[in-house]
NUKOLSE-262999 format. One line per field, with one value per residue (C-alpha): residue number from 1; residue in three letters; x, y, z. Coordinates in Angstrom, 1 decimal. Example, Ala and Ser with C-alpha at 12.3 -4.5 7.8 and 13.67 -1.06 7.14 Angstrom:
2
num <- [1_2]
residuo <- [ALA_SER]
px <- [12.3_13.7]
py <- [-4.5_-1.1]
pz <- [7.8_7.1]
//
This chain:
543
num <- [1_2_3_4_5_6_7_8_9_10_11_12_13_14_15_16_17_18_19_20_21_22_23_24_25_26_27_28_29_30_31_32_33_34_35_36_37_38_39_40_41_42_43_44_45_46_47_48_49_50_51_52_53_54_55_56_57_58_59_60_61_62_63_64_65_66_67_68_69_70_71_72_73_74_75_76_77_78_79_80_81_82_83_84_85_86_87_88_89_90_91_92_93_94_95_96_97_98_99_100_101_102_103_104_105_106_107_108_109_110_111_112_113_114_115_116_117_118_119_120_121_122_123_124_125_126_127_128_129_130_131_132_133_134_135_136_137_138_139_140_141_142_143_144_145_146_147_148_149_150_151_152_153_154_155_156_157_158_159_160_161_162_163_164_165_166_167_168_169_170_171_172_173_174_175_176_177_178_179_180_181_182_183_184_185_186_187_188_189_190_191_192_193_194_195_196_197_198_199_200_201_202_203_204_205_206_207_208_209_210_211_212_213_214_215_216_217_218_219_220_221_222_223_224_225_226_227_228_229_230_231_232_233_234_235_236_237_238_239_240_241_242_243_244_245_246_247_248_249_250_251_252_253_254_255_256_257_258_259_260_261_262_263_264_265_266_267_268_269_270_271_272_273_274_275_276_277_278_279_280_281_282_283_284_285_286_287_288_289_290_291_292_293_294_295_296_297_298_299_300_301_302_303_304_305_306_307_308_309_310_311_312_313_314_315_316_317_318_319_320_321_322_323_324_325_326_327_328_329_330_331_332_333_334_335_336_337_338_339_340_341_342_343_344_345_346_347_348_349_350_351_352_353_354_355_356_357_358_359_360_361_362_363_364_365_366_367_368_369_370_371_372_373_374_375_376_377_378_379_380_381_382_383_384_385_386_387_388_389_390_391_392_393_394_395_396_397_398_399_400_401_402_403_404_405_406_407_408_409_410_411_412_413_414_415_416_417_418_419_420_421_422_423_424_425_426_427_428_429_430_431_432_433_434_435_436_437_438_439_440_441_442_443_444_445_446_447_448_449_450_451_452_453_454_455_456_457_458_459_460_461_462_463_464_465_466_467_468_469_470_471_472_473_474_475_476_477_478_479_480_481_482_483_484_485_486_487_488_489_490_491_492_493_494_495_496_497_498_499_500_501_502_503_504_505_506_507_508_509_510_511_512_513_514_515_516_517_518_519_520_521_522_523_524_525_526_527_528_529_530_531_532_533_534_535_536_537_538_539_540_541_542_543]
residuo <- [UNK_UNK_UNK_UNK_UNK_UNK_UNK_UNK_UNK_UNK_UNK_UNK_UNK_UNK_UNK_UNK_UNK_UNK_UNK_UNK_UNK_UNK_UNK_UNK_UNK_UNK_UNK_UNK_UNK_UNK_UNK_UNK_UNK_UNK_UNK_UNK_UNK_UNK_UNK_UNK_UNK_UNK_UNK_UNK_UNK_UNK_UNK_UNK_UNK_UNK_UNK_UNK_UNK_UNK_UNK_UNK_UNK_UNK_UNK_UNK_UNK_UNK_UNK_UNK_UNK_UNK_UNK_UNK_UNK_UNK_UNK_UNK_UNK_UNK_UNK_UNK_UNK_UNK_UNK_UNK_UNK_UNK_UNK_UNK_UNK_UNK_UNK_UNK_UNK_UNK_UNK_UNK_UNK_UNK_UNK_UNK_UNK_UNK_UNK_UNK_UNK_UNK_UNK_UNK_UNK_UNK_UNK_UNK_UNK_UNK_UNK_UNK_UNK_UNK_UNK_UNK_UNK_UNK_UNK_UNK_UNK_UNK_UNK_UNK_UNK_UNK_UNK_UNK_UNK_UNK_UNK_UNK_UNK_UNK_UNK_UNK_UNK_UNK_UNK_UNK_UNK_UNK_UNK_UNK_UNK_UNK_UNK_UNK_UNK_UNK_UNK_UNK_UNK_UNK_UNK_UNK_UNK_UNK_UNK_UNK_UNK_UNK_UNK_UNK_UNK_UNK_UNK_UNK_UNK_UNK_UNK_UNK_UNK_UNK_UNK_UNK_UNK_UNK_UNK_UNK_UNK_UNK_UNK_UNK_UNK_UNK_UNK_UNK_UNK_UNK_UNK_UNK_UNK_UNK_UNK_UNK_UNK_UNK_UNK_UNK_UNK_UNK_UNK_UNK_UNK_UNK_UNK_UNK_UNK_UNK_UNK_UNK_UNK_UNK_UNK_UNK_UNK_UNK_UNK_UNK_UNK_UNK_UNK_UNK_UNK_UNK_UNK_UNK_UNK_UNK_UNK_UNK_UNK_UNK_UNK_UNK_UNK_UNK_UNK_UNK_UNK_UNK_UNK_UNK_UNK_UNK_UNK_UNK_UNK_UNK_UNK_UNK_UNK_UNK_UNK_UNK_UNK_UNK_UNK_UNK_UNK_UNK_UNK_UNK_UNK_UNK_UNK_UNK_UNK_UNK_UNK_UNK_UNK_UNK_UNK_UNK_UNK_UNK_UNK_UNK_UNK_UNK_UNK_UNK_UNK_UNK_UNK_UNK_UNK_UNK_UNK_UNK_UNK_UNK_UNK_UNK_UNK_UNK_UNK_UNK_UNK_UNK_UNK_UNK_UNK_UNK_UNK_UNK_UNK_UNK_UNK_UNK_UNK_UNK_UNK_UNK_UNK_UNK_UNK_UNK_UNK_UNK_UNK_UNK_UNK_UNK_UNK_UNK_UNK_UNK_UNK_UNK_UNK_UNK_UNK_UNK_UNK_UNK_UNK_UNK_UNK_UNK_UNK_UNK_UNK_UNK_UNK_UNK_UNK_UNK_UNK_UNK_UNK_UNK_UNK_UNK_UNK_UNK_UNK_UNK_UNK_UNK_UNK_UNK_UNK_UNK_UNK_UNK_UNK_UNK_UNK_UNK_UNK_UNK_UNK_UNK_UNK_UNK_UNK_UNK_UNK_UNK_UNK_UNK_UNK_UNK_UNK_UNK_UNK_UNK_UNK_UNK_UNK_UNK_UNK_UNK_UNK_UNK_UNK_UNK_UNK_UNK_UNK_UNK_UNK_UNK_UNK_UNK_UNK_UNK_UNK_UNK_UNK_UNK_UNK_UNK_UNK_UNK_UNK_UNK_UNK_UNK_UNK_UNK_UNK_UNK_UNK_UNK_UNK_UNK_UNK_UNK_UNK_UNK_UNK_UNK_UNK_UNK_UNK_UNK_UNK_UNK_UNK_UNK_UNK_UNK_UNK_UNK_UNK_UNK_UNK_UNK_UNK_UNK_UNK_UNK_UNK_UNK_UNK_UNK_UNK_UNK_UNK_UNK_UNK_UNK_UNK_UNK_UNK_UNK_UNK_UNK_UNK_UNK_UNK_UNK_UNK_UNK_UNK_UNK_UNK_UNK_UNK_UNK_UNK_UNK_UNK_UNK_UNK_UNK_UNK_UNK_UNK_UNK_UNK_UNK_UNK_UNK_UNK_UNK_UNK_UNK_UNK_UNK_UNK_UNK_UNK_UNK_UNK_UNK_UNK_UNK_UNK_UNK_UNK_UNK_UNK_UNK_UNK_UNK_UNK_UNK_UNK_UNK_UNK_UNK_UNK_UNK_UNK_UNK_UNK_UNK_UNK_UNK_UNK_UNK_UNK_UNK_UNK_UNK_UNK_UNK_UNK]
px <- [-105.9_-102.3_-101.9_-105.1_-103.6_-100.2_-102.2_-104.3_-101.8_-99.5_-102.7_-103.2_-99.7_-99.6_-102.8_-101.7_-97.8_-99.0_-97.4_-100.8_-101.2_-105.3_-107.4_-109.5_-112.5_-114.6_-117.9_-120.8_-123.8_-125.6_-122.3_-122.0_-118.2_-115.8_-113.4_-113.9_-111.8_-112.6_-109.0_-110.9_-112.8_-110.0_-108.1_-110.9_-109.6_-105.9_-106.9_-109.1_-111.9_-115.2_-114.2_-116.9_-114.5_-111.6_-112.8_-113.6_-110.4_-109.1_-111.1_-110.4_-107.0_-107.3_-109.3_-112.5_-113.0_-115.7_-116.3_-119.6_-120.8_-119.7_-116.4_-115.3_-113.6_-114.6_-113.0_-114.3_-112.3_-112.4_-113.1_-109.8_-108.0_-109.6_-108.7_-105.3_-104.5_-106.4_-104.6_-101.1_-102.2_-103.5_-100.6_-97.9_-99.9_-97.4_-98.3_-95.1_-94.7_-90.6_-92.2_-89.5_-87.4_-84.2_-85.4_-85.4_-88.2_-88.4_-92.8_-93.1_-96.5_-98.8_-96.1_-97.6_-95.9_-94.7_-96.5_-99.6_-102.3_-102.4_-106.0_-108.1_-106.0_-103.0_-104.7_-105.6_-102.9_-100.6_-103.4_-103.2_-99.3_-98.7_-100.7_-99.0_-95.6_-96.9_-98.0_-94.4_-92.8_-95.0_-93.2_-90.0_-89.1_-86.6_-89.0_-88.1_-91.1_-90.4_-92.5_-91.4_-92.4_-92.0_-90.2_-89.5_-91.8_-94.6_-96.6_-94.4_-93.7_-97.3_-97.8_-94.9_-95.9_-98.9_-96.9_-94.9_-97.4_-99.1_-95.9_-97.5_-95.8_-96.8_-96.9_-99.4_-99.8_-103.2_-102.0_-99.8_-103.0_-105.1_-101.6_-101.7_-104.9_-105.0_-101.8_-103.1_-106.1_-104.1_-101.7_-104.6_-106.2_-103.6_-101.0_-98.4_-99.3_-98.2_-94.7_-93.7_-94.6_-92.4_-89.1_-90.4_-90.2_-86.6_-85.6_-87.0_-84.7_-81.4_-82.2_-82.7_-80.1_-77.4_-78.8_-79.2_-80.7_-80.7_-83.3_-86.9_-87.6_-85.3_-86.2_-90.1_-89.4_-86.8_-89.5_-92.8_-90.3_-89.8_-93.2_-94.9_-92.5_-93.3_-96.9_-96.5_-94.3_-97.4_-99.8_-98.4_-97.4_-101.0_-102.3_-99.6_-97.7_-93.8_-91.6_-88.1_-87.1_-88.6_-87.3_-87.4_-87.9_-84.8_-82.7_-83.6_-83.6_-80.1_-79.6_-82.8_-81.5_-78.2_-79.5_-82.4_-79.6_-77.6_-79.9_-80.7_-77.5_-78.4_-81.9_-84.3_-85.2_-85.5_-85.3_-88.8_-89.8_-86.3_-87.7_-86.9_-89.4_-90.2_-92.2_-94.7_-96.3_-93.7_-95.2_-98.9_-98.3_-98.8_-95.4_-94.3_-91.9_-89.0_-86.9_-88.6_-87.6_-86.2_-83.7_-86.2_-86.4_-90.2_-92.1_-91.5_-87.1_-87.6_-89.1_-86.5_-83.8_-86.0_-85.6_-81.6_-81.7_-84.0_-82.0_-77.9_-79.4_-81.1_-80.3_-83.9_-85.3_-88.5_-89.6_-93.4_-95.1_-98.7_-100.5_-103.7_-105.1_-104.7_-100.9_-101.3_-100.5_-97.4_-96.0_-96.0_-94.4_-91.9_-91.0_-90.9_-88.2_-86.1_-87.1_-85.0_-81.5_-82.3_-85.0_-83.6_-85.2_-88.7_-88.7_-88.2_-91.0_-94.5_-96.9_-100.0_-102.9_-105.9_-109.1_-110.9_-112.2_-115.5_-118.2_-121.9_-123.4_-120.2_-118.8_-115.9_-113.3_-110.1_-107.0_-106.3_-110.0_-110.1_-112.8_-110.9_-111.3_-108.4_-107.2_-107.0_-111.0_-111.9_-110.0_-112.0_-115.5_-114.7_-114.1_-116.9_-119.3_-117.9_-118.4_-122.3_-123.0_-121.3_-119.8_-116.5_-112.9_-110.7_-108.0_-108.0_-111.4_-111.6_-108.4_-109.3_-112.9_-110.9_-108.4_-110.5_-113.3_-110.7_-109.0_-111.8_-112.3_-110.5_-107.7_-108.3_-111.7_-113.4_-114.1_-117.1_-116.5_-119.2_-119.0_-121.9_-121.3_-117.4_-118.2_-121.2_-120.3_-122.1_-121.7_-118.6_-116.5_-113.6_-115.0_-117.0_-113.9_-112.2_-115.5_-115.4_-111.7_-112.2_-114.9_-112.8_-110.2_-112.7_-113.8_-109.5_-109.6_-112.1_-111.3_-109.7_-110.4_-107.7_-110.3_-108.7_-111.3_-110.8_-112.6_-114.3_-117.0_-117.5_-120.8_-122.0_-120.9_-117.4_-116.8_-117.4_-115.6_-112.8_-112.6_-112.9_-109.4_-108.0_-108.0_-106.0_-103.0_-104.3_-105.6_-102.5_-100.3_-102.9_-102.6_-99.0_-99.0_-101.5_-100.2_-104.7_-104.7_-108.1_-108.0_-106.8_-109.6_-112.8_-111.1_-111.4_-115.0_-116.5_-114.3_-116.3_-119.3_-118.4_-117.2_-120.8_-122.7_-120.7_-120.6_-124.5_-125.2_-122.0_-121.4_-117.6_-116.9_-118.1_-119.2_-118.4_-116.7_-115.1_-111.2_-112.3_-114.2_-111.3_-109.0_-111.2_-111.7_-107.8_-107.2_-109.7_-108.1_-104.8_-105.9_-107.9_-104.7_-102.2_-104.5_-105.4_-101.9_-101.1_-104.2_-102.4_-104.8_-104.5_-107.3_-108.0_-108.2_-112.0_-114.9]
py <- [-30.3_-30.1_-33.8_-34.4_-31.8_-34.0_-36.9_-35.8_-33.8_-37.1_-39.4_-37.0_-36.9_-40.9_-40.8_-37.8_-36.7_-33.5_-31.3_-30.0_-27.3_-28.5_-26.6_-28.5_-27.0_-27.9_-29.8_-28.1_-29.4_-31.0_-33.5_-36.9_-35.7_-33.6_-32.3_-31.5_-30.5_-28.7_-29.9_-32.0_-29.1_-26.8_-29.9_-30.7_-28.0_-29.3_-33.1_-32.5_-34.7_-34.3_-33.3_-36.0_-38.4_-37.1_-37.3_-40.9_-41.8_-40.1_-41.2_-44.9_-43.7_-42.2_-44.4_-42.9_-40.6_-40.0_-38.1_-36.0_-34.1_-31.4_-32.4_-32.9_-35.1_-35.9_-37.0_-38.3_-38.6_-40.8_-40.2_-41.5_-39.6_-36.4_-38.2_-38.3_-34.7_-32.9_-35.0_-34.0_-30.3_-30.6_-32.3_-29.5_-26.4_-26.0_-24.1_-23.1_-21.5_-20.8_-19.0_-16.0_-17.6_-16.1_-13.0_-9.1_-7.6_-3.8_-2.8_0.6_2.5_5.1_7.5_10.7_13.6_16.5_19.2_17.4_15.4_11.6_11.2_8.1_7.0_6.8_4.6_1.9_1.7_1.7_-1.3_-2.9_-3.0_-4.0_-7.4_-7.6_-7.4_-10.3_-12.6_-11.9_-12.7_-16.0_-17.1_-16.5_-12.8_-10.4_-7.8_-3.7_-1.9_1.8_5.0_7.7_11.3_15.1_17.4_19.3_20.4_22.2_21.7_23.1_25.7_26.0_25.4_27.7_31.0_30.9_29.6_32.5_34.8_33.9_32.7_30.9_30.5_27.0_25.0_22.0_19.3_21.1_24.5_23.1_21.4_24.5_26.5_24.0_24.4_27.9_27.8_25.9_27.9_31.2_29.8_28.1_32.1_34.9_35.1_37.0_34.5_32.1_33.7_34.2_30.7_29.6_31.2_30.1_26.5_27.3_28.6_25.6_23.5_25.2_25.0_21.2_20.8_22.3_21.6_25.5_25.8_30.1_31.9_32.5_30.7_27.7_27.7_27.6_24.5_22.4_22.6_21.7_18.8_17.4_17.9_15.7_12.9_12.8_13.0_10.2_7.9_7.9_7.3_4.3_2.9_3.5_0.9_-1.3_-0.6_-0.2_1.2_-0.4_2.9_6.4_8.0_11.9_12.7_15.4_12.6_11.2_14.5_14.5_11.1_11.1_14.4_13.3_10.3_12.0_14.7_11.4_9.8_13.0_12.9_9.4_10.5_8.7_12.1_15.3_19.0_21.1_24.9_24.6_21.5_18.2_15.8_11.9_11.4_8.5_8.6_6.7_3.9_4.8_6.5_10.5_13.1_14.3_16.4_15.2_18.5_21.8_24.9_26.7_22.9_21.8_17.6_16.7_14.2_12.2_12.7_12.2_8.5_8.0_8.5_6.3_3.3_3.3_4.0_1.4_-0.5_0.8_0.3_-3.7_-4.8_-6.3_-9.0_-7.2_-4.1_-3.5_0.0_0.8_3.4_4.8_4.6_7.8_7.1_4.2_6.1_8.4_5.4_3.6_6.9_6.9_3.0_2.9_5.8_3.5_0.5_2.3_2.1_-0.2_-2.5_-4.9_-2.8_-2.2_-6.0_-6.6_-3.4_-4.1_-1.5_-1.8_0.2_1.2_3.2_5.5_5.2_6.7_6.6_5.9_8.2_8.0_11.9_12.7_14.4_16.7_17.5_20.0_21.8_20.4_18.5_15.2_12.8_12.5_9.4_10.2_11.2_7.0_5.6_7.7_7.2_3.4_3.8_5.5_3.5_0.4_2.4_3.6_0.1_-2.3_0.0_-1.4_0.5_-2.6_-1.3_-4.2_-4.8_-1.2_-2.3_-5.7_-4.0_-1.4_-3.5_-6.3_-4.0_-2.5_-6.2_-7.9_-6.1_-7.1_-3.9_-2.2_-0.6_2.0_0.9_2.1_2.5_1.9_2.1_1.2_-2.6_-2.5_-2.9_-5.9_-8.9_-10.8_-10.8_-10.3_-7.9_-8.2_-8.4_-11.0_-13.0_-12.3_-13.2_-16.9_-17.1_-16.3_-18.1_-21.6_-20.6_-20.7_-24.4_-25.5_-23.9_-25.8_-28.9_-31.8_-35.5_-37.5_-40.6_-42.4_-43.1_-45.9_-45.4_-42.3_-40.9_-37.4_-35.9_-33.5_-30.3_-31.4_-33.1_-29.4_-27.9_-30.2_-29.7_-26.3_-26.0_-28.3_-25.4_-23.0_-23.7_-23.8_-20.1_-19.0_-19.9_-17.1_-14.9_-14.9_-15.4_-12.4_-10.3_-10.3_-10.1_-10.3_-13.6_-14.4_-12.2_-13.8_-17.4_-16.3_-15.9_-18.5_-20.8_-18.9_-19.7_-23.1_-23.3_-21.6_-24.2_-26.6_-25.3_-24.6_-28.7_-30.5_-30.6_-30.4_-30.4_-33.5_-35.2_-39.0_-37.5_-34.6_-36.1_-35.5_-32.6_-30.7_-31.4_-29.5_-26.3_-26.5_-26.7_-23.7_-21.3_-22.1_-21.2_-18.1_-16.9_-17.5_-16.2_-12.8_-12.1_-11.7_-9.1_-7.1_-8.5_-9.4_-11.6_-9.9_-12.6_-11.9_-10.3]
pz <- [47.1_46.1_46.3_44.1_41.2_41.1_40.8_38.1_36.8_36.1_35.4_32.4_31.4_30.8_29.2_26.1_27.2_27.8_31.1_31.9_34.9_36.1_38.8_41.3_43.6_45.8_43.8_44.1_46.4_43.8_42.2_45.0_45.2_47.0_44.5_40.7_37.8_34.5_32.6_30.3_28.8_29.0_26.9_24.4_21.8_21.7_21.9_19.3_21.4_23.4_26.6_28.4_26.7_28.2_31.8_31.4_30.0_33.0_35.2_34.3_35.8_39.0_41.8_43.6_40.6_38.2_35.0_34.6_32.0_30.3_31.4_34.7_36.4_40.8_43.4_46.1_49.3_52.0_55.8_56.4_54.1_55.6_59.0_58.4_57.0_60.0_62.7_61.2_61.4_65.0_65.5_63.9_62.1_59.3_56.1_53.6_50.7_49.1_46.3_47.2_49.6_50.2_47.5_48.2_47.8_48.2_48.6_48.6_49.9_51.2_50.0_52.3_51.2_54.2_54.6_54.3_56.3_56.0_54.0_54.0_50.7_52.6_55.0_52.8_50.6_54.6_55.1_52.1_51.2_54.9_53.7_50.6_52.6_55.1_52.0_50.5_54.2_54.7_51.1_52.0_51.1_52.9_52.8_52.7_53.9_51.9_52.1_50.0_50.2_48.7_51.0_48.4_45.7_44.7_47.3_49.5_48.3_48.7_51.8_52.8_50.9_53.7_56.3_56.0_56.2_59.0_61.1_63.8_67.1_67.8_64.7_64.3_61.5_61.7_60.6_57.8_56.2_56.3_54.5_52.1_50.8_50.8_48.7_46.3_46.1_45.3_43.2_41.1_40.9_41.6_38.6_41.1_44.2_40.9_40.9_44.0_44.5_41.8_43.3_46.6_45.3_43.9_47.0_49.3_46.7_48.0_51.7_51.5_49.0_51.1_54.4_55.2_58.9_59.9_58.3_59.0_55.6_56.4_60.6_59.1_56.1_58.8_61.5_59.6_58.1_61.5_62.3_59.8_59.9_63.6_62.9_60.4_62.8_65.1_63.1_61.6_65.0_65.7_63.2_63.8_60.7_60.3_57.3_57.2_54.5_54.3_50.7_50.8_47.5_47.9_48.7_45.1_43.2_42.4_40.9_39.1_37.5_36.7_35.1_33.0_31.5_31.0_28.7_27.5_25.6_24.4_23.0_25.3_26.4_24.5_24.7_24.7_25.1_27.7_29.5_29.2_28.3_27.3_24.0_25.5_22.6_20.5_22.6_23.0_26.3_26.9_26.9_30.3_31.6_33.8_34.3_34.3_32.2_35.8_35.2_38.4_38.3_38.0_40.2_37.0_37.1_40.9_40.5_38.3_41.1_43.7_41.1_41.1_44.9_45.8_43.7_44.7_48.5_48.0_44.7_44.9_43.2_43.0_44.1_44.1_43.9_44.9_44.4_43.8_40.0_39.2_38.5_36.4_33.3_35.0_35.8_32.9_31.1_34.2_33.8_29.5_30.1_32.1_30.2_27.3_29.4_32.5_31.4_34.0_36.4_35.0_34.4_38.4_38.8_39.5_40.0_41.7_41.4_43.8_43.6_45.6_49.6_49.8_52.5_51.5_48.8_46.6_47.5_45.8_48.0_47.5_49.5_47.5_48.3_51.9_51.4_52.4_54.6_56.9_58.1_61.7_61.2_59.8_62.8_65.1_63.1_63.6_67.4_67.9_66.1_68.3_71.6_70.3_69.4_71.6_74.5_73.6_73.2_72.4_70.0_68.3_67.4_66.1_63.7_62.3_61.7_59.7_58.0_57.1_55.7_53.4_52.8_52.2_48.6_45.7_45.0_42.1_42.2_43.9_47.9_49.7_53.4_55.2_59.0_60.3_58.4_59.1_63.0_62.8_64.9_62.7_58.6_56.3_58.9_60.9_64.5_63.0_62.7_65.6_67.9_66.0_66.5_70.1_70.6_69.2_71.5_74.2_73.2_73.3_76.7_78.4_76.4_78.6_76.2_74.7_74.0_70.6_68.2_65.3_61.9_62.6_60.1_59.6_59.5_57.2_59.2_60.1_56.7_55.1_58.0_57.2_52.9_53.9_56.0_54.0_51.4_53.3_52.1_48.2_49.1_50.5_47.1_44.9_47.1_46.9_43.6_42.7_45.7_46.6_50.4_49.5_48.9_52.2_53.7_51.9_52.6_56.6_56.0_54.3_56.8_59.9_58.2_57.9_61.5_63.0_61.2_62.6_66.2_65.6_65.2_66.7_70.2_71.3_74.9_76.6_73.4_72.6_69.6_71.7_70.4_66.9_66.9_69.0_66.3_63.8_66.4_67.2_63.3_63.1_65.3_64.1_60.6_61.5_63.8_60.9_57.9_60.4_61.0_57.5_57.1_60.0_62.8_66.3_68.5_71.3_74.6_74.8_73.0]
//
């Protein structure tokens, strides 16, 4: 379609001198045309002139066009045409986009913290930015894959008041979740729990500060460290996702500090009750506190230092954050505070923002009351559900129904995880996908014809099959653009459908128009292999 939008783009041009940016789509079933355009009703107010008009006047233009009312312009393309543009991509599959090329681009998520169990939220942002980084790759981008983390903190300190207590021999990810929440729980209730808490966290600051390794304090933090980033390393290798950068936030602390009691001479941050604070409120945002009374940096000052790393270690052209929503408004505190010395930065900064996983009957869930749903618990849910229904164990199946059921959704808003749905091989799911992918590869397998056909007409299924590819690359370019794996995802689907209803009603293999028709299934697979690659997914050889 990209060739259509040039022409109508210059077409309207001559006509009114106007550099004009038009959308085409495919025409709905009911208009005798392939392609249609709504510029002349999106022009009508600055032409001062009825949009109907328009489209005639630019219809008078372009060849094998027509306008319709409202105001819309149709194309209607020619078997040849579509000919042509499918035989160069059976030919060479080739789909580009230099959007970022040769540009850094730093995309940092999931963001576990030690000390903690991965929870389903970490799984989908892991899933999610993955994609993001594969769209930013496929258009060019250097791309740094960063996870950053608290090993030092509250929570910690948390975790290790209980840890202490109970001292276990053998130490499991297991045991640190359960200290965890029962930290939390007596910190939240026992004022003198509250203290000792308090000058544990001060305490768990000089042992990672100056790297202090004898002690039974120090022995307990280093080893429960170790242990969950080994516990994190396998997971992520488990659904095929790699970090190029993990960020401990004491590795940050420092700088972050040193730059908030910077500025705080230069009055972008002020002193309160012995803290040190931003006033968001000068621009509409809430007040937070970047450095504690005890002179503690906040998660707030801590961000802070992760921006000029991120930025000392890359200098990135952009540098992409996602999270879930609940930090929308801490990070738009964190960024206006650097806006006010390194806007620079915040203007390369985009921060992305998810909601909530939840399984069927919309039950809200808490790590901090162990009521969560850990990560480790979906993946085996999913695998399970495959076995039950389809006596299957093929790793890859279980992942692209898992990645595409989270993919498929627009990010943003609140995801129900339904995994009964997520495993269908038929519907909107991922092994859906992979079964018409394999089952295309199955058709180029046992194909053998290389009889040239002259003039050939499409019928109705492959013509649709045929717009429909044709799109892929149109699809590709907003999802860059809007960093929407989603896009991507849906795009997968409504070509499947396309390609069942044409494998439903055109034969391929031994057919007169076998030469044809394999082009389309060879174009297919290529398309469905490229676009499930970027959501993170792998065809299996068989389903």
């Amino acid at each position: 379609m990209e060739e259509l939008r040039e022409i109508l783009k210059k077409a309207i041009f001559e006509l009114y001198e106007i550099d004009f940016e038009p959308e085409i789509v495919v025409s709905p079933e009911n208009i005798e045309a392939d392609y249609s355009s709504n510029a002349p009703l999106r022009l009508a107010k600055e032409l001062h002139d009825n949009p109907f008009n328009i489209a005639e006047k630019i219809s008078e233009k372009i060849d094998n066009t027509f306008a319709s009312k409202p105001g819309f312009v149709n194309f209607r393309i020619s078997d040849g045409y579509l000919s042509d543009e499918i035989s160069e991509l059976a030919d060479k599959f080739e789909v580009g986009s230099d959007k970022f090329e040769n540009q850094t681009i730093v995309c940092e998520f999931s963001d576990p913290n030690p000390f903690k169990v991965l929870h389903v939220g970490h799984l989908y942002t892991s899933v999610v930015g993955d994609a993001i980084s594969r769209l930013f790759e496929y258009a060019g981008a250097k791309v740094v894959r960063a996870n950053f983390g608290g090993d030092v903190g509250l929570h910690v300190a948390k975790t290790m008041y209980i840890l202490k207590q109970k001292n276990p021999v053998e130490l499991t990810i297991e045991d640190i979740a359960r200290c965890y929440v029962e930290g939390t729980a007596v910190y939240e209730d026992d004022e003198g729990a509250r203290a000792e808490i308090t000058e544990l966290n001060k305490e768990i600051y000089k042992i990672n500060a100056n790297n202090i390794r004898e002690g039974e304090l120090a022995e307990l933090y280093w080893k429960g460290r170790e242990l969950s980033y080994e516990y994190f390393k396998d997971f992520y290798a488990r659904i095929g996702v790699k970090f190029d950068k993990y960020y401990p936030e004491s590795t940050v602390a420092a700088l972050g500090l040193s730059k908030v009691l910077e500025e705080l001479d230069n009055g972008v941050y002020e002193k309160s009750d012995g803290a040190v604070i931003f006033d968001g409120e000068k621009y509409g945002l809430h007040t937070r506190v970047f450095v504690n009374r005890e002179g503690v940096p906040t998660y707030e000052a801590k961000d802070v230092g992760l921006i000029f790393t991120k930025w000392a270690d890359y200098h990135f052209d952009k540098s992409v954050v996602i999270t879930g929503n609940e930090q929308l408004e801490y990070m738009k505190v964190v960024l206006k505070s650097v806006e006010q010395y390194a806007p620079e930065l915040v203007e390369k900064t985009s921060h992305l923002t998810h909601g909530l996983v939840k399984l069927p009957g919309n039950v809200k869930m808490s790590s901090r009351k162990g009521n969560f749903l850990k990560a480790v618990d979906v993946l085996e849910m999913v695998s399970d559900e495959l076995k039950n229904e389809y006596d299957s164990e093929d790793t890859k199946v279980m992942m692209a129904a898992l990645k595409y059921a989270f993919l498929k959704y627009k990010m943003g808003g609140d995801i129900i995880f339904d995994v009964k749905e997520s495993v269908k091989m038929t519907g909107n799911s991922g092994p859906y996908l992979l079964y018409s992918a394999v089952r295309a590869k199955k058709i180029l397998n046992n194909s053998s014809s290389d009889k040239k056909i002259d003039n050939y007409i499409y019928n109705i299924y492959e013509r649709n099959l045929v717009k429909k590819l044709l799109e892929y690359s149109g699809v590709l370019e907003e999802a860059v653009g809007e960093m929407a794996p989603s896009k991507v995802a849906n795009y997968l689907y409504e070509v499947a459908q396309e390609f069942s209803r044409f494998y439903e009603n055109c034969s391929v293999v031994g057919a007169d128009e076998e030469t044809e028709r394999i082009k389309l299934v060879k174009v297919y697979f290529e398309t469905m292999q490229h676009g499930l690659n970027i959501l993170g997914i792998e065809i299996p050889e068989e389903m």
